[in-house]
C-alpha positions in Angstrom: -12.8 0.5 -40.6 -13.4 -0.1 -36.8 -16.1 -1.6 -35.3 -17.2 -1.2 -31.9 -15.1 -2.3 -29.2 -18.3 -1.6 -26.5 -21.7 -2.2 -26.8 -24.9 -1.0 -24.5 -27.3 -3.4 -24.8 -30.2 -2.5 -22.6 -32.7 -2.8 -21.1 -35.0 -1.3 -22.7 -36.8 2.1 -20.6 -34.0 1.8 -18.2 -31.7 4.7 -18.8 -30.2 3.7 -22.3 -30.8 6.8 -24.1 -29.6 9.1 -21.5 -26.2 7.0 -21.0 -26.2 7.3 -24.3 -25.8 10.9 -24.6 -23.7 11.3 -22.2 -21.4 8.8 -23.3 -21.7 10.5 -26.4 -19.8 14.3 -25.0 -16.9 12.6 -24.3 -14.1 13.5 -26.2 -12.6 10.4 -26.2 -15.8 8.4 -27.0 -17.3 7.7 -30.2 -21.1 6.8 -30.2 -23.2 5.8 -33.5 -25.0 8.8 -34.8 -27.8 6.7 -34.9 -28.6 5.2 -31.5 -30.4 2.2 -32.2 -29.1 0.8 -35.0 -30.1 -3.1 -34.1 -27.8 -4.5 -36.6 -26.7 -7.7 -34.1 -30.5 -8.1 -33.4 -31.7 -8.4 -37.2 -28.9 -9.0 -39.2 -29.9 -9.9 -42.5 -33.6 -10.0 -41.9 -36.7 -8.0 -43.5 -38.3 -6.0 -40.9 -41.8 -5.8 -41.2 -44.4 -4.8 -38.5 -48.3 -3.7 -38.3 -48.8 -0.9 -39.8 -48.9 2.0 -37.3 -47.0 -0.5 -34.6 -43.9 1.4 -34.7 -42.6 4.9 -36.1 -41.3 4.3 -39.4 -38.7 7.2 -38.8 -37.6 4.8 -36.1 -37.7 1.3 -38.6 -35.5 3.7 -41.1 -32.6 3.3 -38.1 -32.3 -0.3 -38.5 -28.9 -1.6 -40.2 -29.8 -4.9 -41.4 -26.7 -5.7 -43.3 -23.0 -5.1 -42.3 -22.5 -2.4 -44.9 -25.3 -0.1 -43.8 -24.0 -1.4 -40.1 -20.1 -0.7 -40.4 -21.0 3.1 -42.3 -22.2 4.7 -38.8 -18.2 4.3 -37.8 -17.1 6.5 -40.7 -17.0 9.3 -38.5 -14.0 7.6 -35.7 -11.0 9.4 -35.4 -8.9 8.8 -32.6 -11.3 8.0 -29.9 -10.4 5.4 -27.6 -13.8 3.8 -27.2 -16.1 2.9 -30.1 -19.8 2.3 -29.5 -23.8 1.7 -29.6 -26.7 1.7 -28.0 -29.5 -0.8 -29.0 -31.8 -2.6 -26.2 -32.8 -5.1 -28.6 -29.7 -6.7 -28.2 -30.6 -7.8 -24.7 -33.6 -9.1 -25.6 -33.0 -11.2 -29.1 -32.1 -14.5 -28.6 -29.7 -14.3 -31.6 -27.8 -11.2 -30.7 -25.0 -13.0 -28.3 -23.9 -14.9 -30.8 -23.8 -12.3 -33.4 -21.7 -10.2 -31.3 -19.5 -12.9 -30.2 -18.6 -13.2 -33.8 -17.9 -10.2 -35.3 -16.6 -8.5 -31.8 -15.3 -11.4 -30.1 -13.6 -8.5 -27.2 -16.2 -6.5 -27.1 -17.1 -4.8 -24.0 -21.0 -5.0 -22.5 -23.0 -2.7 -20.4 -26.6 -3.2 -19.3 -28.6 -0.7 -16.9 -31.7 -2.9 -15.3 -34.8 -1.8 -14.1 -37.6 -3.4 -11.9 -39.3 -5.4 -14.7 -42.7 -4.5 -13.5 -41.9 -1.3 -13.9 -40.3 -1.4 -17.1 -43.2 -3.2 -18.8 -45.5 -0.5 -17.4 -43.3 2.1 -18.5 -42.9 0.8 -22.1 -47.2 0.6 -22.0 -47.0 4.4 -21.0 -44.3 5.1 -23.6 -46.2 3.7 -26.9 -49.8 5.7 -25.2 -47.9 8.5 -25.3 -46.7 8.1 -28.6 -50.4 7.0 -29.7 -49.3 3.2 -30.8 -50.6 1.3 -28.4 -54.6 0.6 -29.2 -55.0 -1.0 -25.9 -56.8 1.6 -23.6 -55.2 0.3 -20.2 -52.7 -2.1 -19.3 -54.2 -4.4 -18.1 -56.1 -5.1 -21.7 -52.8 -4.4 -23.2 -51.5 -7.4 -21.4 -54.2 -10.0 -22.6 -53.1 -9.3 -26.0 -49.3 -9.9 -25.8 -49.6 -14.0 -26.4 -51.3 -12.8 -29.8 -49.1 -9.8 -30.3 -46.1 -12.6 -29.9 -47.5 -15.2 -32.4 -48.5 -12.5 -34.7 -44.8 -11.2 -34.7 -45.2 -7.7 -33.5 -42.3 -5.5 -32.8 -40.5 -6.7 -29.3 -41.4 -3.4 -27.4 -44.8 -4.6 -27.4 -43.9 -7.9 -25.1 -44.0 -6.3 -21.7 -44.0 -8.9 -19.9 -41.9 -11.0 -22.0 -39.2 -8.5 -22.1 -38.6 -8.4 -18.7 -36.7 -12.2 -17.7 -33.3 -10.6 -17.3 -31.8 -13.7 -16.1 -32.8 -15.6 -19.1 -31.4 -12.7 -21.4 -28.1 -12.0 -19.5 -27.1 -15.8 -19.3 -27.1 -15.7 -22.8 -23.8 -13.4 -22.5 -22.3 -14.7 -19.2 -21.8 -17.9 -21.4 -20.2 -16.5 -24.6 -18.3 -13.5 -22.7 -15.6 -13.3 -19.8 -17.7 -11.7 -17.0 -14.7 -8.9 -16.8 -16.0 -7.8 -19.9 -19.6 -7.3 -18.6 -20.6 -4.6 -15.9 -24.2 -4.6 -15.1 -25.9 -1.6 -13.8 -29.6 -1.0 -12.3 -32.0 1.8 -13.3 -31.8 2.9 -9.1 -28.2 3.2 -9.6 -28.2 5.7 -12.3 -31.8 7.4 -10.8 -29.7 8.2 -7.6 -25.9 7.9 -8.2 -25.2 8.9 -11.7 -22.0 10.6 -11.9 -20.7 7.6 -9.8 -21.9 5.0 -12.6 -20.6 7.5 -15.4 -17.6 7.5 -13.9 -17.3 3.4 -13.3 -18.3 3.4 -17.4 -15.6 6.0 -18.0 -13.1 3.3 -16.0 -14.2 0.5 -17.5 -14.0 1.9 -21.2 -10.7 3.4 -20.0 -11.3 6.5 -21.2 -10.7 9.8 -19.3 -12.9 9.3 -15.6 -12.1 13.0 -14.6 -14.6 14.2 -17.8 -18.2 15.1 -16.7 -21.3 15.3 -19.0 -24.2 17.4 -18.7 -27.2 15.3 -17.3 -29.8 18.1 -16.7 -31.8 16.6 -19.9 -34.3 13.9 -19.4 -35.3 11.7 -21.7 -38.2 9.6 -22.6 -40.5 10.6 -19.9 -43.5 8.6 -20.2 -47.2 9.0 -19.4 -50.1 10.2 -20.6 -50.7 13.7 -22.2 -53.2 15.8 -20.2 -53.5 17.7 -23.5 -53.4 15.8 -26.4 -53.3 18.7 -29.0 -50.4 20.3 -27.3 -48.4 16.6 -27.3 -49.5 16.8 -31.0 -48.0 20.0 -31.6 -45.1 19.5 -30.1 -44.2 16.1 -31.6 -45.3 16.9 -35.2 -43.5 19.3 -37.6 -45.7 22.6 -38.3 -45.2 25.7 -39.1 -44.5 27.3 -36.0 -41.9 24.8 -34.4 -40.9 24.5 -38.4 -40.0 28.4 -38.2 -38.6 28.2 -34.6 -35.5 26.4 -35.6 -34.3 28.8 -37.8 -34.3 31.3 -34.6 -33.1 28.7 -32.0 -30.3 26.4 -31.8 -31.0 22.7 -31.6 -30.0 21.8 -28.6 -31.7 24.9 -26.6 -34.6 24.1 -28.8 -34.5 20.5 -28.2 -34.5 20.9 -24.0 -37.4 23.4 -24.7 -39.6 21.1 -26.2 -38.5 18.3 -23.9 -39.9 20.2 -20.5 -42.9 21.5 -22.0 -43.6 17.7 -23.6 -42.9 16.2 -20.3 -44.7 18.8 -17.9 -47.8 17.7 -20.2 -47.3 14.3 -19.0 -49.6 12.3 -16.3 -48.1 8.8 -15.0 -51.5 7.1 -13.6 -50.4 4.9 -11.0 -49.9 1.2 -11.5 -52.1 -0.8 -9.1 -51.2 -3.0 -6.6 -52.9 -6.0 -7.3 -51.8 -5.9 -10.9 -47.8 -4.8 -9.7 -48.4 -8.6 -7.2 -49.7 -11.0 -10.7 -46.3 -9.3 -11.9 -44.3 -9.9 -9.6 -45.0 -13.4 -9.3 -44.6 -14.0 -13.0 -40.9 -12.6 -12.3 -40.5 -13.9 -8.8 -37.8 -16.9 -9.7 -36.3 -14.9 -12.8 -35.4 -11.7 -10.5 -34.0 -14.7 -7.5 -32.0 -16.0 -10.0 -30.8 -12.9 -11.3 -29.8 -11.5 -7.8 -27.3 -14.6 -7.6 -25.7 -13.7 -11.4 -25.1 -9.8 -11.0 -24.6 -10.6 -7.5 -27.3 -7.2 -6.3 -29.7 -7.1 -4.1 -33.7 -7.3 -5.9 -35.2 -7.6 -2.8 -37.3 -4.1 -3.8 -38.8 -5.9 -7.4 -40.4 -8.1 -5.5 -42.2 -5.7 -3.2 
């Protein structure tokens, strides 16, 4: 049975999901049918987290052990590339070398975003999604050293998860760098059919195909009206009965704009975007010389 032959693996809030599906219309692509499966993060572990931390639709994804792993390629055919999408793998110490070992040719894609506002964006993402008990970010913050030595789930380590350097050198050591292309969240934000088309290339799959984009994905903030994000993100008997007079993916874009017109971003201050930045300062330098890009705007 195959196993993947490239790997997505992050960051996390920075575009993964969408490249994801649009990876996923190509005809000569083969994506997981689960996204995140996390299998190079936690092989052979027992995932446990606070209750009410994390979805537990989301915890049923996990493939902890090579069996569960290798079933979500029982659908390849003939495609030419074979692939997942998890951003833990970015950030687990642990995943490099997993990967390295069972796909030793494997080729990697990352999509970076400005750290600060990745870590503000993953806050806005778990308010929205009601599992974050901190009321701003600020508070949210203060808690991560015990949130970290009480082994909650990695989303909630904003600032932790946000030393790219640290996490990319991790691959640069055990990987050619041909076989890593490195992307930022600006590129795909403003250029994306060019960056589709430089991922078609480097997968070597057909660069002429183009995917439909118009869906966004994962818009964060917080809902003006919290029974209508409520209705719309738990099953009832009205979006229940819709399906059966809908098709899923009309459905699905449906309940995406009206979710994400629902949706306030309040802004992240300045003074707390500066105390970021200069947690990140020598981490971003460092990473500007590796990927060889220009960060100067993350440290605005």
């Amino acid at each position: 049975m195959a196993l993947p032959n490239f790997l997505i693996i992050g960051a996390a809030k920075a575009g993964t999901t969408s490249l994801y599906d649009w990876l996923n219309q190509h005809p000569q692509i083969y994506m997981t049918p689960i996204k995140e499966t996390n299998f190079f993060a936690f092989e052979g572990e027992k995932i446990s987290y606070p209750k009410g931390s994390i979805s537990e639709g989301y915890l049923d994804g996990f493939k902890t052990s090579f069996e569960s792993y290798m079933e979500q390629f029982q659908g390849v055919t003939n495609e030419i590339a074979i692939g997942e999408a998890s951003p833990s793998y970015l950030y687990h110490a642990k995943a490099a070398a997993r990967i390295k070992y069972y796909c030793p040719d494997v080729k990697l894609i990352a999509i970076l975003r400005d750290p600060v506002e990745r870590a503000y964006s993953q806050f806005l993402h778990h308010a929205r999604e009601g599992f974050e008990n901190c009321l701003d970010f600020s508070a949210a913050l203060r808690e991560e050293d015990n949130r970290i030595l009480n082994k909650w789930w990695w989303g909630y380590f904003y600032v932790d998860g946000g030393f790219y350097y640290t996490q990319l050198q991790r691959y640069f050591e055990k990987f050619d760098s041909s076989k890593i292309k490195v992307y930022l969240y600006e590129d795909l934000r403003s250029n994306r059919y060019d960056l589709i088309k430089d991922i078609f290339q480097f997968l070597e799959v057909d660069d002429n195909f183009i995917p439909d984009t118009s869906t966004k994905y994962n818009v964060t903030g917080i809902p003006k009206n919290q029974l209508l994000h409520e209705f719309l993100s738990k099953p009832n008997l009205i979006t229940t009965s819709v399906k059966y007079l809908i098709p899923r993916p009309l459905r699905q874009k449906l309940i995406n704009d009206i979710r994400n017109s629902n949706l306030a971003k309040p802004q992240l201050t300045q003074p707390l975007r500066q105390q970021l930045i200069s947690i990140y300062r020598e981490d971003i330098l460092n990473l500007q010389e590796l990927i060889q890009r220009d960060l100067s705007e993350w440290l605005k």
